[in-house]
C-alpha positions, 0 to 999 in steps of 0.5 A: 518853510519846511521841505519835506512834506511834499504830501501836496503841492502845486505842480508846475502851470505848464505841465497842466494840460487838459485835452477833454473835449468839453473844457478844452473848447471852453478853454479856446473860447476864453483864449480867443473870445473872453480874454480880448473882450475883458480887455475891452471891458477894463477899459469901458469900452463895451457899448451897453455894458456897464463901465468898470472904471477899472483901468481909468482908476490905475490911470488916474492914480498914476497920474496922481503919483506923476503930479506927486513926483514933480511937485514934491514936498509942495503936493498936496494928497487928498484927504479920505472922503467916503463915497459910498462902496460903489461910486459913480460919476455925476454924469456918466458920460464924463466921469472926472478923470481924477476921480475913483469910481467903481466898488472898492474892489475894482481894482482886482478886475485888472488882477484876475484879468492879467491872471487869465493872460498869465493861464493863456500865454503858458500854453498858447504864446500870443505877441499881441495879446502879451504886448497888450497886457506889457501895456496894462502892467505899465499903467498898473506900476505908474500908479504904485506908490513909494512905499510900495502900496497900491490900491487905487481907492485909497489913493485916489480918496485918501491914503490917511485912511488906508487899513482902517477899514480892513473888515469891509474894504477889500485893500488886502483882498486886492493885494492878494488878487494882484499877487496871484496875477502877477505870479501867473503873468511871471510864471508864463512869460519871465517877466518881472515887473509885476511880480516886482510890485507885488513884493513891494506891495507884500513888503509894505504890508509885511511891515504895518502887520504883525505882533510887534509893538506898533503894527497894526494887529489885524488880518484881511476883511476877505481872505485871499492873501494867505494863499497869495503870499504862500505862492509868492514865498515859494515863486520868490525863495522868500520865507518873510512872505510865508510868515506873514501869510502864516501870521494872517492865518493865525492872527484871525479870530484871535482876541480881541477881535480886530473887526470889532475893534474897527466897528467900536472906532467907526461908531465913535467917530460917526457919533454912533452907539456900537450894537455887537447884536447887529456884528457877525464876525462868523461871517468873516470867519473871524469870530475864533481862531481857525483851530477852534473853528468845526463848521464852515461858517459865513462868506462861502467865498472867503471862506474856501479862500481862507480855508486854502490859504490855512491849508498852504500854511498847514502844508509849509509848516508841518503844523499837525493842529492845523492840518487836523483843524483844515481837515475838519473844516474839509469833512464838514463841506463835503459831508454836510454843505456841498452840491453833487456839483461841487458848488458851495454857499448855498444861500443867496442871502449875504452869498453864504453857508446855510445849516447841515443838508440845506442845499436847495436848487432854486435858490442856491448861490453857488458862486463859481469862486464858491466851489470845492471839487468833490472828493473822489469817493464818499461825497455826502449828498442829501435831497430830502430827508427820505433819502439815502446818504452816499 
């Protein structure tokens, strides 16, 4: 990890203040208002709402790795059963208490909550609010396992089949949410035990990835570790968090191509020919390495992710083809594919970058995940072909 090229770098959570009036309020109504009602909303108890199931699965996999500890050598794990990428109970007004539910994703519901918490302590300390959150972490670090994973859909449906399915599960993408949550949470409050599970989480994916003889070769289905584990190597001091974020960044589009590796073993085991017309690895933005990738490309959000977890990378490594090749990928975005806005993605169909100057009104996407502040001058904006470029 290089230190002296400081031309970019995060600046302390706490020196951040915004006093503008519009955001400022917006801040206060997250404060008071958004973050006890997402607590609620964890925890399924808004009326109306749909469940999130997201604390009754950390609740159920801790509970799952009590039973593992008392019975030892005699407990036996569940074998993976695939349930669909949204699951549901039977009857929802008594969902199994073992059972996962929710989308295979749903643990990062906890994650961007605690991170949320994290934002709001650093500048408005808040007892109850914290003694709250002590009280979610606890639940979350029961149901971590040994090794030091922890993603509740494979440990509740079955851990013979974790990183299998990188392409579309998510399990790296929960990490990486997790990780960012954690850091806030440590960063506002000094305390550990979260970000503890992280690096133990982290760890354990250090030590299944890489090019070594017998690791697993592959990198995330939807970016967002690159960016954790650069901030997690430059909160912890630790430079192995770093590699393996440059390694994911590296490793993505290499050939052969990891996903398709996974899509030709899936087929096989479900009996099914591989159709590589039906694959779009662009999509993932794993189709080539990212120094040879010229255009945003796919998922907007995977993208803006994996884009700013390169550029991390760029920035700790001093790596002049990357940094030319994130710079690049940059000039594309805002010369071709971004809002006046600042949004991102411009098509609803798959949450995605459309062609050059396609940024229609009515039908964008534009997630909020989704967005690029808007470069201080020369920002490419074109309505229609008759008018003029800025």
């Amino acid at each position: 990890m290089t230190t002296t090229n400081r031309t970019s770098h995060p600046i302390a959570l706490r020196d951040a203040t915004v006093t503008d009036p519009f955001w400022a309020s917006r801040q206060e109504l997250v404060r008071t208002q958004v973050i006890p009602y997402q607590w609620n909303a964890l925890n399924d108890n808004v009326p109306g709402a749909a469940p999130s199931y997201c604390m009754h699965n950390f609740k159920a996999a801790a509970a799952q790795n009590a039973e593992h500890h008392k019975e030892g050598k005699a407990f036996v794990p569940p074998k993976y059963t695939f349930r669909g990428f949204e699951a549901l109970p039977d009857d929802p007004a008594h969902p199994d208490p073992d059972k996962f539910y929710g989308f295979v994703f749903q643990d990062t519901d906890f994650s961007k909550w605690i991170e949320a918490v994290g934002y709001s302590l650093t500048h408005h300390p808040d007892a109850d609010l914290e003694a709250t959150a002590d009280t979610a972490i606890d639940i979350v670090c029961a149901a971590q396992l040994d090794n030091g994973y922890l993603d509740t859909y494979y440990i509740l449906n079955g851990m013979d089949r974790h990183f299998t399915n990188l392409k579309d599960h998510h399990e790296l993408y929960c990490f990486g949410h997790l990780t960012e949550g954690a850091i806030a949470y440590y960063q506002a409050t000094g305390k550990r035990k979260l970000l503890d599970a992280a690096c133990r989480f982290a760890d354990y994916i250090g030590s299944r990835f890489g090019t070594a003889h017998g690791k697993l070769h592959g990198n995330p289905g939807h970016e967002i570790p690159e960016m954790a584990l650069v901030k997690l190597a430059e909160t912890t001091g630790e430079q192995r968090y770093a590699d393996l974020a440059e390694y994911f960044v590296r490793q993505r589009g290499q050939q052969p191509l990891y996903f398709e590796l996974e899509d030709r073993r899936r087929a096989h085991e479900g009996g099914r020919d591989y159709e590589p017309r039906e694959q779009n690895y662009a999509y993932y933005q794993a189709d080539k390495p990212i120094t040879e990738q010229t255009e945003a490309l796919g998922h907007a959000v995977r993208a803006a992710y994996f884009y700013a977890g390169a550029a991390d990378v760029a920035r700790l490594t001093g790596d002049p083809d990357l940094l030319a090749s994130c710079e690049q990928l940059w000039r594309n975005i805002v010369d071709r594919k971004i809002y006046i806005t600042g949004g991102i993605g411009a098509t609803h169909m798959g949450e995605a970058f459309s062609f050059d100057y396609d940024l229609p009104n009515d039908t964008a996407y534009s997630e909020s995940l989704a967005w690029t502040p808007p470069p201080i001058y020369r920002c490419t904006y074109r309505v229609d072909e008759s008018s003029p470029i800025v």
